[in-house]
DODOSE-691681 format. One line per field, with one value per residue: residue in one letter; residue number from 1; x negated, y negated, z negated of N, C-alpha, C in turn. Coordinates in Angstrom, 1 decimal, always signed. Layout:
residues N
code <- [A,...]
pos <- [NUM,...]
nX <- [X,...]
nY <- [Y,...]
nZ <- [Z,...]
caX <- [X,...]
caY <- [Y,...]
caZ <- [Z,...]
cX <- [X,...]
cY <- [Y,...]
cZ <- [Z,...]
end
This chain:
residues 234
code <- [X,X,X,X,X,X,X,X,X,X,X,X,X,X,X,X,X,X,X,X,X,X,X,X,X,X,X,X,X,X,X,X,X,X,X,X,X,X,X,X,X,X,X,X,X,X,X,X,X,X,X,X,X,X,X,X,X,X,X,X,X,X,X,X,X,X,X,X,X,X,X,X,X,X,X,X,X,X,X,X,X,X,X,X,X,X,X,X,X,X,X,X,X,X,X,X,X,X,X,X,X,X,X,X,X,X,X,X,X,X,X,X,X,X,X,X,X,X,X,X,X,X,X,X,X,X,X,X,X,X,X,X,X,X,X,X,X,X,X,X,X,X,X,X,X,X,X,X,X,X,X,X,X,X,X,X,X,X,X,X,X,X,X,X,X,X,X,X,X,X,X,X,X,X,X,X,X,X,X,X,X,X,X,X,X,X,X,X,X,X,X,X,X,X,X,X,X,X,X,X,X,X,X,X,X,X,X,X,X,X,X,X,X,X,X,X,X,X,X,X,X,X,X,X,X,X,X,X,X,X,X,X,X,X]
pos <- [1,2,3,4,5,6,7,8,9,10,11,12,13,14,15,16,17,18,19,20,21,22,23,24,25,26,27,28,29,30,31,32,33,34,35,36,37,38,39,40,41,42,43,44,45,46,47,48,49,50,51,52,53,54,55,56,57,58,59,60,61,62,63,64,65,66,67,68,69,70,71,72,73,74,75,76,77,78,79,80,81,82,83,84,85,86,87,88,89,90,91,92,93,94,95,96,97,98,99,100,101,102,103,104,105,106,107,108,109,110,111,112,113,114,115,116,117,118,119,120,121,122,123,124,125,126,127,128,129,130,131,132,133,134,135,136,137,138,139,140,141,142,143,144,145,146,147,148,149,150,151,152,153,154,155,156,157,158,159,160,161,162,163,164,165,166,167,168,169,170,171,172,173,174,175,176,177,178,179,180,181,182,183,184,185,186,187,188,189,190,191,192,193,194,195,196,197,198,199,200,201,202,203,204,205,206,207,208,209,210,211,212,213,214,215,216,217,218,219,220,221,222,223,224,225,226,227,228,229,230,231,232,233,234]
nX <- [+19.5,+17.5,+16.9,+13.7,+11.5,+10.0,+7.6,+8.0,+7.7,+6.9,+6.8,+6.2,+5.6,+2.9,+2.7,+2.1,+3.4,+5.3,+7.5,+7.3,+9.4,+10.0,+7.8,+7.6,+9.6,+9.1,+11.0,+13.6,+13.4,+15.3,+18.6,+18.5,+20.7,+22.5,+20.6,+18.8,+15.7,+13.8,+13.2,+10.0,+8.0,+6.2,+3.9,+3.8,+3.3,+1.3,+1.6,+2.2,+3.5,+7.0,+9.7,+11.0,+12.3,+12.9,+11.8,+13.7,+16.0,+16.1,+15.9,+18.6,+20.0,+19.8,+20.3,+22.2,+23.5,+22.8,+24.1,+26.0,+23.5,+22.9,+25.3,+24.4,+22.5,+23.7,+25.7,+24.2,+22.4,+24.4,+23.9,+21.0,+20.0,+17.7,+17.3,+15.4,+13.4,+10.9,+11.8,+10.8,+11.9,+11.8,+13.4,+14.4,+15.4,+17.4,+18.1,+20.8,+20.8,+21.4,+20.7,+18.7,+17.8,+16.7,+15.0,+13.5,+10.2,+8.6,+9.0,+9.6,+12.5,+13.3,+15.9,+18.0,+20.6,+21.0,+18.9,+20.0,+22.7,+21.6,+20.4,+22.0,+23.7,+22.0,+21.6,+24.0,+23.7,+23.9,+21.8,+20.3,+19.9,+17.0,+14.2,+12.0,+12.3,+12.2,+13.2,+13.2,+11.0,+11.1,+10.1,+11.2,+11.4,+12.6,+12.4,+14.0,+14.8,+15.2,+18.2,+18.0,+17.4,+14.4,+11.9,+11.2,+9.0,+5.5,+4.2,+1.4,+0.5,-1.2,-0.2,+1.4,+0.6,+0.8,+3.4,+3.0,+1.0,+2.2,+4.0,+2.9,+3.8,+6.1,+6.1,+5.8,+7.7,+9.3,+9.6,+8.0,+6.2,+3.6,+5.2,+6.4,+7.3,+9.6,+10.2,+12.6,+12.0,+13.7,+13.7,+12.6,+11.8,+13.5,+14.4,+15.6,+16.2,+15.4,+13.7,+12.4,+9.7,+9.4,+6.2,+7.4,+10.2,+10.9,+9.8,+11.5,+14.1,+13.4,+14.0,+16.1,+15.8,+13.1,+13.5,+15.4,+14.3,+12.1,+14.1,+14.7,+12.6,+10.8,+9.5,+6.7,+7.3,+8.4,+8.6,+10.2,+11.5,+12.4,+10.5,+8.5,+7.3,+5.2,+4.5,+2.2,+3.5,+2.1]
nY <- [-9.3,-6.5,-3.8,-2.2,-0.9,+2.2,+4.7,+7.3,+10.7,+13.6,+17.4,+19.1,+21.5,+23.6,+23.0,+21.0,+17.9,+18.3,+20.5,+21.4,+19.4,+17.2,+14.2,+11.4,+9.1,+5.2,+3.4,+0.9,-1.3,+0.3,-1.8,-4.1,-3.8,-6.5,-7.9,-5.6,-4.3,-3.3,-0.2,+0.8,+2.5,+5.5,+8.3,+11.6,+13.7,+16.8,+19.1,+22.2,+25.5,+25.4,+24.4,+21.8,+18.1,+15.4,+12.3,+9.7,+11.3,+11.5,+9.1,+8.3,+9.9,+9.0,+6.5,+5.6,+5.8,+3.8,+1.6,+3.1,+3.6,+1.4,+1.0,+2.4,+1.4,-0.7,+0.1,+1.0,-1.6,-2.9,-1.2,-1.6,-4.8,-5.7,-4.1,-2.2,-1.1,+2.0,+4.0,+7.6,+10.5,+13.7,+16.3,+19.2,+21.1,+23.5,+26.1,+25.5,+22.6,+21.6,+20.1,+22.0,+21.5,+18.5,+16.0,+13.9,+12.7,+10.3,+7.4,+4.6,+3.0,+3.5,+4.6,+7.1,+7.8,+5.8,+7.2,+9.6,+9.5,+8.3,+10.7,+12.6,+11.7,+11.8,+14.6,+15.2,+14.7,+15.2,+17.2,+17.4,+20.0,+22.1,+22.4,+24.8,+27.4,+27.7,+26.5,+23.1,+20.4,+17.0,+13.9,+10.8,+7.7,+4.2,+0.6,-1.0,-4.5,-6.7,-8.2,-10.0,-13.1,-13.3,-10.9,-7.8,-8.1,-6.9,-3.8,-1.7,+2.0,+1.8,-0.4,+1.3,+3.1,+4.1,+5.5,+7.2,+7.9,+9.7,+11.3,+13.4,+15.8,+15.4,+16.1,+19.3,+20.2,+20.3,+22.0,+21.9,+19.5,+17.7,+15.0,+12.0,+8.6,+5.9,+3.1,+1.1,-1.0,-2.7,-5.8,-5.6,-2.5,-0.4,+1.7,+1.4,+2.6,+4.9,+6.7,+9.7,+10.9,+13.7,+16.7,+19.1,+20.8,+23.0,+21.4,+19.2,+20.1,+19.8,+17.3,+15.9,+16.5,+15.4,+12.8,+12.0,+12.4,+10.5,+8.2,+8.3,+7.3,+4.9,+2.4,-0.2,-3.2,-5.6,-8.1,-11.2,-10.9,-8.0,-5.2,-3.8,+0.1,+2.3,+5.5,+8.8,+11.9,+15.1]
nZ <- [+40.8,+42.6,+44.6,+44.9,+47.3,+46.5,+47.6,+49.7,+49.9,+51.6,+51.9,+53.6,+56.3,+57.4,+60.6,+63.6,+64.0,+62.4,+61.8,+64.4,+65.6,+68.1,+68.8,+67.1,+68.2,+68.3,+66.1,+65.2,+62.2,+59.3,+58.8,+55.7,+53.4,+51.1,+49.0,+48.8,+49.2,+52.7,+52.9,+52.8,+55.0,+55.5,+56.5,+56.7,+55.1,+54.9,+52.9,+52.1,+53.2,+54.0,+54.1,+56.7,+56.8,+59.1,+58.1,+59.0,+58.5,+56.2,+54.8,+55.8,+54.5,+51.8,+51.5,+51.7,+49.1,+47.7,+46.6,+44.6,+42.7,+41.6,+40.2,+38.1,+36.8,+36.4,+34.8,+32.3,+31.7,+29.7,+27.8,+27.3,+27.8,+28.9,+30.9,+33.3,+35.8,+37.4,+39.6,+40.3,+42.0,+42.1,+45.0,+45.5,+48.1,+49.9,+52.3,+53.6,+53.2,+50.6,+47.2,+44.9,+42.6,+41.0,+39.8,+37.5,+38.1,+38.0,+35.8,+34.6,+33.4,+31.0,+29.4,+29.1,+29.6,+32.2,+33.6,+33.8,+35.2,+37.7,+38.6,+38.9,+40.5,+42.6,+42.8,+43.9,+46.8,+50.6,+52.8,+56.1,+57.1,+56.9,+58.8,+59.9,+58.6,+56.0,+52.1,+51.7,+50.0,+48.4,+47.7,+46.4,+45.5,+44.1,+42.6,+40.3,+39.4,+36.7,+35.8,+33.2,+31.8,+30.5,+30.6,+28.2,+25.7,+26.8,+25.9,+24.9,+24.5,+22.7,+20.9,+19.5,+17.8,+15.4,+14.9,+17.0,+16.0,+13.1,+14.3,+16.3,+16.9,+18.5,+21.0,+21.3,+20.0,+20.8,+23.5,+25.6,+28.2,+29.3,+28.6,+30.0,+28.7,+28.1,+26.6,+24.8,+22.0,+19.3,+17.3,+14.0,+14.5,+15.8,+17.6,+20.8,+23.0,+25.5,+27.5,+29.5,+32.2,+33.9,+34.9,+35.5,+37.4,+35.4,+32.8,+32.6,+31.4,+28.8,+28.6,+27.4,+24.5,+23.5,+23.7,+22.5,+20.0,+20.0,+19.8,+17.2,+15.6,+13.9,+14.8,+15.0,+14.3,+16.6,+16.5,+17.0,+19.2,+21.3,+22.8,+25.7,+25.7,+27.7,+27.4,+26.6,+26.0,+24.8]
caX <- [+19.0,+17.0,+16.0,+12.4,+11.6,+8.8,+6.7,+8.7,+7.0,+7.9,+6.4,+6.0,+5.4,+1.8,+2.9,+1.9,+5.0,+6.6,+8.6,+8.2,+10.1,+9.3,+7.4,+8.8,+9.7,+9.0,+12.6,+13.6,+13.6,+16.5,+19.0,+19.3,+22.3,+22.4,+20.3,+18.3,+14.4,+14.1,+11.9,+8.3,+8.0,+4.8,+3.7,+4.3,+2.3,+1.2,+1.2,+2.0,+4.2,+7.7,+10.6,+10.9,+13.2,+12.0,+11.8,+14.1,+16.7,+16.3,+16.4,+19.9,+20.7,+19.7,+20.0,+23.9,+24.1,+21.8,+25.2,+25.7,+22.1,+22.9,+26.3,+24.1,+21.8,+24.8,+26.2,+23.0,+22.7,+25.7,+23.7,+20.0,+20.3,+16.8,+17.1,+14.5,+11.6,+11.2,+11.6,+10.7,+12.5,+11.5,+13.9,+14.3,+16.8,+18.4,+18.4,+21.4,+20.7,+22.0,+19.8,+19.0,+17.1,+16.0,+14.2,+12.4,+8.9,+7.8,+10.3,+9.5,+13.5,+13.4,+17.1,+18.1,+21.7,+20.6,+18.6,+20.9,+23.3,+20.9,+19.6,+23.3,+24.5,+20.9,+22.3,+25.1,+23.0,+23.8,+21.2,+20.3,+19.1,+15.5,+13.6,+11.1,+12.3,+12.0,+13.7,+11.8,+10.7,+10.7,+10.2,+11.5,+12.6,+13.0,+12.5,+15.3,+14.4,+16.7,+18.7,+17.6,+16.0,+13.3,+11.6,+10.8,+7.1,+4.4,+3.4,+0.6,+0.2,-1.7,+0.9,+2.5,-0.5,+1.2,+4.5,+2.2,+0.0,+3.5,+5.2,+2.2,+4.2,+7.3,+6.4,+5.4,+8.4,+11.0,+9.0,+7.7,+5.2,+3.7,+6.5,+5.7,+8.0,+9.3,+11.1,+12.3,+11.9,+14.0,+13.3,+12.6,+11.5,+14.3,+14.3,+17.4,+16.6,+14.4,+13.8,+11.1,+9.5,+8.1,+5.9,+8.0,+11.7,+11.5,+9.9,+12.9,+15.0,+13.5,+14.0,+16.8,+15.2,+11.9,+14.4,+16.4,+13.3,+11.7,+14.8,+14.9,+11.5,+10.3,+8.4,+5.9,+8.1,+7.8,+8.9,+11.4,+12.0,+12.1,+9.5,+8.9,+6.2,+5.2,+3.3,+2.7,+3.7,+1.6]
caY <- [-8.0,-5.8,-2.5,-2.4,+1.0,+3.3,+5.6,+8.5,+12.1,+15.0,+18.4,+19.9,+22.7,+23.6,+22.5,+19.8,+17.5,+18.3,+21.6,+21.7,+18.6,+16.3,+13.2,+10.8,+7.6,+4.1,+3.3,-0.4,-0.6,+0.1,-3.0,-3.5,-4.3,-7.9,-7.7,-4.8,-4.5,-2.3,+0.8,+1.3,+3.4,+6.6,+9.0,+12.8,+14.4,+18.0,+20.3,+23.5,+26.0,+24.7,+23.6,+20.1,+17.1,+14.2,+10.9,+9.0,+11.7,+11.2,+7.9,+8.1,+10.4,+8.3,+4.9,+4.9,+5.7,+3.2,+1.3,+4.2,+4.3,+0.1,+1.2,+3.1,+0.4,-2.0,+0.3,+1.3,-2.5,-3.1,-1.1,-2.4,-5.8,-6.0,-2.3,-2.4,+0.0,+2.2,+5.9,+8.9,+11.6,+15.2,+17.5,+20.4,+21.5,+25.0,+26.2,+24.6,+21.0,+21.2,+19.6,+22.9,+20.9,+17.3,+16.1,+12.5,+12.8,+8.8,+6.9,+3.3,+2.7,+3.7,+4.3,+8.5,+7.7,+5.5,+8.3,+10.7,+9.0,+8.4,+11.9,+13.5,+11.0,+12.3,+15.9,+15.6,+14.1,+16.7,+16.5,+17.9,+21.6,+21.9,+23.1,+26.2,+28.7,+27.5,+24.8,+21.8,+19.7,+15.5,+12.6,+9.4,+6.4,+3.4,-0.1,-2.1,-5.6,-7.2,-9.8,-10.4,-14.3,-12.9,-9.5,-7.9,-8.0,-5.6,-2.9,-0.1,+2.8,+1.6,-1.1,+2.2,+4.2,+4.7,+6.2,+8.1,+9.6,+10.5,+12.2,+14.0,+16.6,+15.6,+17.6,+20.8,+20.6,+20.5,+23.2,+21.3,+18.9,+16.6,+13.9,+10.6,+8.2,+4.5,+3.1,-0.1,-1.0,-3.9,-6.8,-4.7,-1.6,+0.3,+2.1,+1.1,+3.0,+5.8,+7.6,+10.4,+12.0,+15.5,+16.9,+20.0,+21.1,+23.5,+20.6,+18.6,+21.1,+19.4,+15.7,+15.4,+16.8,+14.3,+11.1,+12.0,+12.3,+8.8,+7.4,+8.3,+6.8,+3.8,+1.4,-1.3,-4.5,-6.3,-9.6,-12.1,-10.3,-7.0,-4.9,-2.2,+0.6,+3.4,+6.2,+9.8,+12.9,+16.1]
caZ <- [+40.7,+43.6,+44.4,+45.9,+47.4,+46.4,+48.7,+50.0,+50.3,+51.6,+51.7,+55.2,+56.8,+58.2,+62.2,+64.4,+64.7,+61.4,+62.2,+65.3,+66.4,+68.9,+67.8,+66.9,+68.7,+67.7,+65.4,+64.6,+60.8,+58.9,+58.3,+54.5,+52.2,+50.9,+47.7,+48.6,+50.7,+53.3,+52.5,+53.0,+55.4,+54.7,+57.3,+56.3,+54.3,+55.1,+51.5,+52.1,+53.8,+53.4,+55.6,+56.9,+56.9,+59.3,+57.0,+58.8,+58.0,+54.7,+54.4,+56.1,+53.5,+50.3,+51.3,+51.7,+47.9,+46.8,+45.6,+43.4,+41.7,+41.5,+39.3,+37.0,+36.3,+35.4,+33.2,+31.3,+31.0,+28.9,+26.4,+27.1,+28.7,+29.9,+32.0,+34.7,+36.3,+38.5,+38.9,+41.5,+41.7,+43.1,+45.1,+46.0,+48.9,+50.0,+53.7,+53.6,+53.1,+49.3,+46.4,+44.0,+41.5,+41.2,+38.5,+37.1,+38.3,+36.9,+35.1,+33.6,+33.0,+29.6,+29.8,+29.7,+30.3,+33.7,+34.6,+34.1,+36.1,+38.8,+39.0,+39.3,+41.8,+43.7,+43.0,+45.1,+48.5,+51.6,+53.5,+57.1,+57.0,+56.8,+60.0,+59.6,+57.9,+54.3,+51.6,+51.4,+48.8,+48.9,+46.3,+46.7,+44.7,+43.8,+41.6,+40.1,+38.5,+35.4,+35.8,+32.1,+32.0,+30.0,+30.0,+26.7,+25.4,+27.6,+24.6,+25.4,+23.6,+21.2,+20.1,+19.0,+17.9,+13.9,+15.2,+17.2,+15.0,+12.9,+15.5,+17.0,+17.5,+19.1,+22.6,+20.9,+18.9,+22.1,+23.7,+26.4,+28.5,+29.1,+28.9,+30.3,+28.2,+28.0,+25.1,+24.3,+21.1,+18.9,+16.6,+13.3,+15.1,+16.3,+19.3,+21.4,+24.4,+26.1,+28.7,+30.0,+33.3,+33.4,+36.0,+36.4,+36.7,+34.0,+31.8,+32.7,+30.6,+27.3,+28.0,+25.8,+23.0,+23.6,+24.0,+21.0,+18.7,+20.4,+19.2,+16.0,+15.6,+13.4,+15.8,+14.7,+14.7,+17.9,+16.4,+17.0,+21.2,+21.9,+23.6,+26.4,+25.5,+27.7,+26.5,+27.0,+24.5,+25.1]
cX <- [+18.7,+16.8,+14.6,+12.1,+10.1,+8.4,+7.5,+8.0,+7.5,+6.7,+6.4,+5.2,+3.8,+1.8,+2.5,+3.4,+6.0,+7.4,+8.6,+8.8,+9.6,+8.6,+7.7,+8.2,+9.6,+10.5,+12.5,+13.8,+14.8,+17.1,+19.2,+20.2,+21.8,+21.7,+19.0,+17.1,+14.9,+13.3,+10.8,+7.9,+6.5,+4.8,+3.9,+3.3,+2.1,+0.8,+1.2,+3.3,+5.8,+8.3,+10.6,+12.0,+12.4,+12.7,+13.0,+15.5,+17.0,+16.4,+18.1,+20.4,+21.2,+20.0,+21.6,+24.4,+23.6,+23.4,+25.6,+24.9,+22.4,+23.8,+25.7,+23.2,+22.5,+25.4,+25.2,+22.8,+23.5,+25.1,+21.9,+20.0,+18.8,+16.1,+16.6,+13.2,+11.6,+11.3,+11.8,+11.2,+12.2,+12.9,+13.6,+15.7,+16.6,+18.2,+19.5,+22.0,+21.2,+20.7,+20.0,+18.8,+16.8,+15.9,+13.5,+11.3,+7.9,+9.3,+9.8,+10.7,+13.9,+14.9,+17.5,+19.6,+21.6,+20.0,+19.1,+21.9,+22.9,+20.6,+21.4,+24.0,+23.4,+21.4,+23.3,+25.2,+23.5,+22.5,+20.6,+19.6,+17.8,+15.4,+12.5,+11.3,+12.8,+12.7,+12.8,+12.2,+10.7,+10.7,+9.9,+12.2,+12.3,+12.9,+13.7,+14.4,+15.8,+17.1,+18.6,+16.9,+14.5,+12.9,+11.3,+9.2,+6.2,+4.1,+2.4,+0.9,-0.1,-1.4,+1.6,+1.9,-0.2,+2.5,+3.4,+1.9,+1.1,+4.1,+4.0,+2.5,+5.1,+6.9,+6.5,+6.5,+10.1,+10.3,+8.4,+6.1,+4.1,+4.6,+6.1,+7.2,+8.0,+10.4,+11.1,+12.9,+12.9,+13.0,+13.2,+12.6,+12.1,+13.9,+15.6,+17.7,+15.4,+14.8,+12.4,+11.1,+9.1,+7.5,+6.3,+9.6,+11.9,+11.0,+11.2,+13.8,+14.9,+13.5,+14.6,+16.6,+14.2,+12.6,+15.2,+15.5,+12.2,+12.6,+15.3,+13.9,+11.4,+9.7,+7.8,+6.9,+8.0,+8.3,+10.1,+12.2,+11.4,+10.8,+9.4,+7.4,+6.5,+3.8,+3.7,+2.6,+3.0,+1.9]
cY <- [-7.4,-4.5,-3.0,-0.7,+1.5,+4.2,+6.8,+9.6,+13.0,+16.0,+18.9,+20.5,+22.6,+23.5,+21.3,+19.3,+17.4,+19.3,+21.7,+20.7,+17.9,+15.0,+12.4,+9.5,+6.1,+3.6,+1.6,-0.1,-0.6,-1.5,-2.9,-4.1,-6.1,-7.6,-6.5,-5.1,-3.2,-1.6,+0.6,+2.1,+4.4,+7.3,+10.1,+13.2,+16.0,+18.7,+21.5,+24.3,+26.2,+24.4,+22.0,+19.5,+15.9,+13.4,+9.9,+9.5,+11.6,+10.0,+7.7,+8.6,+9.6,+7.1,+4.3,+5.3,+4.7,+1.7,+1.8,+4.2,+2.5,+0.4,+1.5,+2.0,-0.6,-1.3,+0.6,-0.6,-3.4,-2.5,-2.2,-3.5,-5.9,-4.4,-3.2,-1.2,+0.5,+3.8,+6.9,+10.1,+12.8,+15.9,+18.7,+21.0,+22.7,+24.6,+25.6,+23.3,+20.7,+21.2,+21.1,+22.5,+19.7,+16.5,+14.5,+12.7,+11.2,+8.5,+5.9,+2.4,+3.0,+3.4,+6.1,+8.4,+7.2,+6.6,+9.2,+10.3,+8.8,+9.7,+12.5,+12.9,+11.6,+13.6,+15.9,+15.0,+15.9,+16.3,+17.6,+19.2,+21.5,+22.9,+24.2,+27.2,+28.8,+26.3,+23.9,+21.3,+18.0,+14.5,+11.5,+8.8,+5.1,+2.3,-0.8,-2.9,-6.3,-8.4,-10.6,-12.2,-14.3,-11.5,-8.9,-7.4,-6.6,-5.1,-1.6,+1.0,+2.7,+0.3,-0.3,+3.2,+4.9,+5.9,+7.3,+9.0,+10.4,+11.3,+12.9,+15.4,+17.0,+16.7,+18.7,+21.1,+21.5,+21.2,+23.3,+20.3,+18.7,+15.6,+12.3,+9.5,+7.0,+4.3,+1.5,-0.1,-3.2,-4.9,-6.0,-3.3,-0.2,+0.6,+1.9,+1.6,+4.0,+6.6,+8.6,+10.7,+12.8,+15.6,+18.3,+20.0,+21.7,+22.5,+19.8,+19.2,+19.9,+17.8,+15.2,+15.6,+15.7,+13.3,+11.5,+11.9,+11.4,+8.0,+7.1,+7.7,+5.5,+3.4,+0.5,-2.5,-5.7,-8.0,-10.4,-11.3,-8.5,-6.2,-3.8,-1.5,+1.7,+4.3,+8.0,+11.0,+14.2,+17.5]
cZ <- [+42.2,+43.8,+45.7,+46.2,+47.1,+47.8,+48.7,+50.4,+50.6,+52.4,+53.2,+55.7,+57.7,+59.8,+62.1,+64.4,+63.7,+61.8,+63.5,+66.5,+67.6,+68.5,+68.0,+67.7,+67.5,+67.6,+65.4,+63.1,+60.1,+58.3,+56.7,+54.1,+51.5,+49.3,+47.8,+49.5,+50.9,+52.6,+53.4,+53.7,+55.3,+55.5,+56.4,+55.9,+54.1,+53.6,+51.8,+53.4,+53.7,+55.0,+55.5,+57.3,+57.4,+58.2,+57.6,+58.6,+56.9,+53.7,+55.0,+54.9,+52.2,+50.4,+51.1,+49.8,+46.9,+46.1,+44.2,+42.4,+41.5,+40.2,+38.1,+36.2,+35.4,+34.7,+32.1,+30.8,+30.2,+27.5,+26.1,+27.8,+29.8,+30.7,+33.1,+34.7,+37.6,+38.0,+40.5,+40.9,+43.2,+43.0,+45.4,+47.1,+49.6,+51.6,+54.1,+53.6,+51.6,+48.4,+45.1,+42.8,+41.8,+39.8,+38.2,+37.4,+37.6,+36.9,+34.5,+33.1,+31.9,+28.9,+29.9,+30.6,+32.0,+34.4,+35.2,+35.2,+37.6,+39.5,+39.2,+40.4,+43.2,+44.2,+44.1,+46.7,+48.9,+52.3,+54.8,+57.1,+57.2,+57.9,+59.6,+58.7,+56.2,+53.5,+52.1,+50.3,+49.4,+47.4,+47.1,+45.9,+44.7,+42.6,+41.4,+38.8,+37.9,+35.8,+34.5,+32.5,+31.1,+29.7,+28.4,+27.2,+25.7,+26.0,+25.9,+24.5,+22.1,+20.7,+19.0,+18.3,+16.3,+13.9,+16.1,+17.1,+14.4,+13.3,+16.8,+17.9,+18.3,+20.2,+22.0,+20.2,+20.0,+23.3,+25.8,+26.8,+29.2,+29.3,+28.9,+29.7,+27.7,+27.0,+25.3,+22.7,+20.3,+17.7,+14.9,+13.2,+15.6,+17.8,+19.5,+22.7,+25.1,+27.0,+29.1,+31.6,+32.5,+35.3,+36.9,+36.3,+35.8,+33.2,+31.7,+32.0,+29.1,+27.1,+27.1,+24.7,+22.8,+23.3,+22.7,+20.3,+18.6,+19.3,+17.8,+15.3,+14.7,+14.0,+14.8,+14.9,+15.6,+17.4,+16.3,+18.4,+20.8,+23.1,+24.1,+26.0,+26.9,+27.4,+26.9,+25.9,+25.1,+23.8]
end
């Protein structure tokens, strides 16, 4: 098992320099943990008016709990054996340095408990006071691959296009949306496991309603192996 890192973003303030700071020196790259790559490193990305956290602040921050976001994986695999994806997650931090919100942004772990686990262990990052004035915002995450010896069977959408049509209403019903949502599905069409992003924090309110009403679901019968779908509910 691995984590591979995703592209790290962060929100920064209309200055040269990122806040202000000085620019930055040429770093060596961080050493990683036995099992893990290093990250990816992504230049800064100017959005809007917003306080700033240089990047390699934040990789200090996150990278010493990536044990932690490992724990969650191996206990969600106890229920699905073949847990794997990836998943970005948006914060939000306080003059401060405290996370006020942080939320699933993609999610192909199809796993709510792992998320959840992941995302509360995110919650309780400190992280260095933001420079200009204002919170900041960042998204960054991360892939984990299964130690499974076989993945379960690729589905699209339209593997799944009868449950579907059925349940056209799940979003509208949990008062939410769009919810971008992976499921794996068993051998006689059970769902045995889901998970959603949303694109905001208040959507994030109604994932457990969405993931509970996935799972109650009749799938198409994937066969003799299990299979992962993702698909999105509007």
């Amino acid at each position: 098992m691995r984590f591979v890192f995703l592209c790290l973003l962060v929100l920064a303030s209309l200055m040269v320099g990122c806040g202000g700071e000085d620019p930055p020196t040429e770093e060596p790259e961080p050493q990683a943990s036995v099992g893990f790559e290093a990250p990816r490193r992504s230049g800064m990305e100017v959005t809007g008016l917003m306080g700033t956290i240089p990047e390699r602040k934040i990789l200090a921050t996150l990278e010493p709990k990536l044990p932690k976001f490992q724990r969650c994986f191996f206990d969600g695999s106890s229920e699905v054996e073949w847990l794997a994806g990836e998943i970005e997650m948006y914060f939000h931090i306080n003059l401060e340095g405290e996370v006020v919100w942080v939320y699933p942004r993609k999610s192909t772990i199809g796993h709510r408990a792992t998320e959840q686990c992941i995302l509360a262990e995110a919650k309780r990052s400190k992280f260095p006071e933001p420079k200009g004035g204002d919170a900041a915002e960042i998204s960054w995450g991360f892939a984990f691959d299964s130690a499974a010896p076989r993945a379960p069977v690729d589905w699209s959408a339209s593997d799944i296009s009868p449950a579907l049509a059925e349940h056209s209403d799940a979003a509208s019903s949990c008062g939410g949306g769009p919810f971008n949502v992976t499921a794996y599905v068993a051998p006689g069409g059970q769902v045995i496991g889901a998970g959603a992003a949303v694109g905001s924090e208040t959507a994030a309110e109604q994932i457990d309603c969405v993931v509970q009403s996935v799972k109650s679901w009749t799938m198409p019968d994937p066969g003799s192996y299990a299979a992962k779908v993702s698909f999105e509910l509007q």
